[in-house]
Structures are given as structure tokens and as C-alpha cells.
N, C-alpha and C positions, 0 to 999 in steps of 0.2 A: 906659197906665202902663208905665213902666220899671222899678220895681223899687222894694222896699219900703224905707222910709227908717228906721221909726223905729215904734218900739210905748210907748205912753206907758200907763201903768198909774198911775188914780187910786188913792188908798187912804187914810185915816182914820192906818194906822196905819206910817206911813211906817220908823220903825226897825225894827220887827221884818219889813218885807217886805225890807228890805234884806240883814237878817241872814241872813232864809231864801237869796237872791240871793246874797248873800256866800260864806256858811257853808258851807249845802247844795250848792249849783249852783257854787260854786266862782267867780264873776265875779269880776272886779277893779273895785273902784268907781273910778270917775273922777271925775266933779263932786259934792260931797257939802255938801250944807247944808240946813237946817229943813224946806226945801218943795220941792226937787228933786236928786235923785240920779240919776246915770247910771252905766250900766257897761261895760267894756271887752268889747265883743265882735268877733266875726271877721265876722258878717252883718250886718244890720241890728242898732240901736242899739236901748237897751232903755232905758227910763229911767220912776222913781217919782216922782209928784205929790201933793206932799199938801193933802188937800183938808180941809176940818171932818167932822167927826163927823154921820152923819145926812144929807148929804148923797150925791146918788146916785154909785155908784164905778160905773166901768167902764173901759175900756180902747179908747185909739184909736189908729188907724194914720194914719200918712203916707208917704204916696209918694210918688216921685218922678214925674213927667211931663214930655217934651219939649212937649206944648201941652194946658194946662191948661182950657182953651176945650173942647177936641174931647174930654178925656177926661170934664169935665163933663157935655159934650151926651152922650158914648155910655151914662153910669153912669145919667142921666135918663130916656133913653127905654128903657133893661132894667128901670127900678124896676117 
């Protein structure tokens, strides 16, 4: 892995995590519409998914890789 691309945060309640993100933390929203929001950051990218109600939230990373093959086989055989 090279270096973290992107942290994607499900959530139900997509306005108010944005506001917390806005408001609180000071971001600058960048892409904003019903089911994804991203925001201006200086590291990796940070961006909200909205998902229905009741369904499970959680948060995922993406990374970058020069060869996506070999970082698979190494992530596979530490599980």
C-alpha cells in the first residue's frame, strides 16, 4: 500500500453528519448532493454515503497501491 486514498463514512443521516463536518470540524464541502458529500481536505479525502435507515453504517478505506495483486496476496495471508 501507498498511501490512504479515501475514508468513506456510511450513515442514515447524511445532513446532520455533514453539519457536524462542516460546522464543528470546520471542512469545506466539495461535492454535495442527497447520497454523497465530500470535503476539502489537505490528507486523504473524506466523504459521506447515504445509506437507508437500518441498514448497517460503517466506514471504509481506500487505498492506493502500486500492484494490487501483491498487496491482496500480503493483506490474505496476515488475516
Amino acid at each position: 500500500m501507498r498511501r490512504l486514498l479515501y475514508v468513506i463514512s456510511f450513515t442514515s443521516q447524511i445532513e446532520a453528519s455533514k453539519r457536524f463536518y462542516h460546522d464543528v470540524l470546520g471542512l469545506e464541502v466539495g461535492t454535495d448532493s442527497p447520497y454523497w458529500v465530500d470535503f476539502a481536505t489537505d490528507g486523504a479525502g473524506l466523504a459521506l454515503l447515504a445509506v437507508n435507515p437500518g441498514t448497517v453504517k460503517g466506514v471504509e478505506l481506500c487505498f492506493e497501491s502500486e500492484n494490487v495483486e501483491q498487496s491482496m496476496t500480503s493483506l490474505t495471508s496476515a488475516a
